[in-house]
C-alpha positions as MATLAB code, in Angstrom:
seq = 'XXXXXXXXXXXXXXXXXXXXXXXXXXXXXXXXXXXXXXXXXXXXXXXXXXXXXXXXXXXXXXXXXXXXXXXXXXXXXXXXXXXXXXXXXXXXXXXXXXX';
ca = [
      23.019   -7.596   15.734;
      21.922   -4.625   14.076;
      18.720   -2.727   15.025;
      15.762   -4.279   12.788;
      15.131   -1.836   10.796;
      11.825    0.976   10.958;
       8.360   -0.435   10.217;
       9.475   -4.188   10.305;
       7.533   -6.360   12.497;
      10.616   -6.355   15.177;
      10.754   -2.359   15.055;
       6.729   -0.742   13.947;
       6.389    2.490   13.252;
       5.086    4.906   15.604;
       2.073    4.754   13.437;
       1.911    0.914   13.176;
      -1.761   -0.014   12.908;
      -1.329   -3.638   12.881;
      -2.620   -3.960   16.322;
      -5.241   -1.212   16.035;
      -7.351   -3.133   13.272;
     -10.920   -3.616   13.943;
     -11.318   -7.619   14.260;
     -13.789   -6.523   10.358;
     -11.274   -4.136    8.976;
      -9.936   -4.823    5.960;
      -5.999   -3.997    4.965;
      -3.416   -4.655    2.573;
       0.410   -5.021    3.279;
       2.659   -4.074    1.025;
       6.094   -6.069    1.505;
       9.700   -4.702    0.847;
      10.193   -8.096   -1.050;
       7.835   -6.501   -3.779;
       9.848   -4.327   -6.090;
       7.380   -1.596   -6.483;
       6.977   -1.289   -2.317;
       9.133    2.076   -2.026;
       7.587    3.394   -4.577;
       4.213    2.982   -3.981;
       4.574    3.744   -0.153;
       6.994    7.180   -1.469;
       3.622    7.649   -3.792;
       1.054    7.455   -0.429;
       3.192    9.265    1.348;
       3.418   12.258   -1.409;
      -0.513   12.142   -2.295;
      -0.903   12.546    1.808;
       1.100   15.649    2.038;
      -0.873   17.294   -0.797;
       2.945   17.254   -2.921;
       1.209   16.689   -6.370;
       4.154   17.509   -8.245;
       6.116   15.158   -6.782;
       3.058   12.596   -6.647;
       2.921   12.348  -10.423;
       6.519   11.965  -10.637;
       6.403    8.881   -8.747;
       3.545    7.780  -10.623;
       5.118    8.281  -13.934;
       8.693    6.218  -11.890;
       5.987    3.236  -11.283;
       4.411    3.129  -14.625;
       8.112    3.244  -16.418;
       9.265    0.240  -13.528;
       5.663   -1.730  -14.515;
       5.898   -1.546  -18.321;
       9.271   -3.623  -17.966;
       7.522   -6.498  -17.143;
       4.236   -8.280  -18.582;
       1.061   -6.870  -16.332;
      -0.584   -9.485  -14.369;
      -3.526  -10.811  -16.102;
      -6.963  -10.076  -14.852;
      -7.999  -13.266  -14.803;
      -5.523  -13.548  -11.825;
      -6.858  -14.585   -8.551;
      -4.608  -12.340   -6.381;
      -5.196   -9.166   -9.260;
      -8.551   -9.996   -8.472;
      -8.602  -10.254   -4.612;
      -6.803   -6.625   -4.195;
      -9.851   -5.219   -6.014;
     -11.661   -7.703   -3.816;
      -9.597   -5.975   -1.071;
     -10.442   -2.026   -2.483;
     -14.086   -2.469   -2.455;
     -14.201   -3.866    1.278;
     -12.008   -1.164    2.501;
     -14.392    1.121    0.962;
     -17.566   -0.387    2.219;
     -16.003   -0.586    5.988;
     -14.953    3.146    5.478;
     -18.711    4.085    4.712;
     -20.585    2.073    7.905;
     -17.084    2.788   10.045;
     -16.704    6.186    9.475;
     -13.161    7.842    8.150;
      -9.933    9.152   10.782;
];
């Protein structure tokens, strides 16, 4: 069998966090099943390096890939829970302190 491959459950990262978290910290995963996951992990990773150029490139590549199909509708419990999701990130980030 094949080696799994990097950042799967059977092969983390060398920056896996999963077993870091705080017992309170909130997180999001973001599965290669969902069709916008390399893009939007490409898009992190771009922002993080300060590559703003290429940042909005990808940004403009998921807006193009999300206009193909009909949005989610905000009445949506899981649109709603990722906002959900946003705001305690950013409530733990301001009693936790940032990295």
């Amino acid at each position: 069998m094949a080696n799994a491959p990097v950042g799967s459950k059977s092969n983390p990262s060398q920056f896996d966090i999963l077993n870091k978290l705080a017992d309170d910290e909130p997180y999001f995963v973001i599965r290669a099943h969902d069709p916008l996951s390399s893009a939007l992990v490409e898009l992190h990773a771009y922002i993080g390096a300060g590559q703003a150029g290429a940042a909005h490139n990808k940004l403009a590549e998921i807006m193009a890939l999300t206009s193909a199909k009909a949005p989610r509708p905000a009445s949506s419990p899981k649109y709603r829970e990722t906002f959900a999701i946003s705001l305690a990130m950013e409530q733990w980030r301001e009693t936790h302190g940032e990295d």
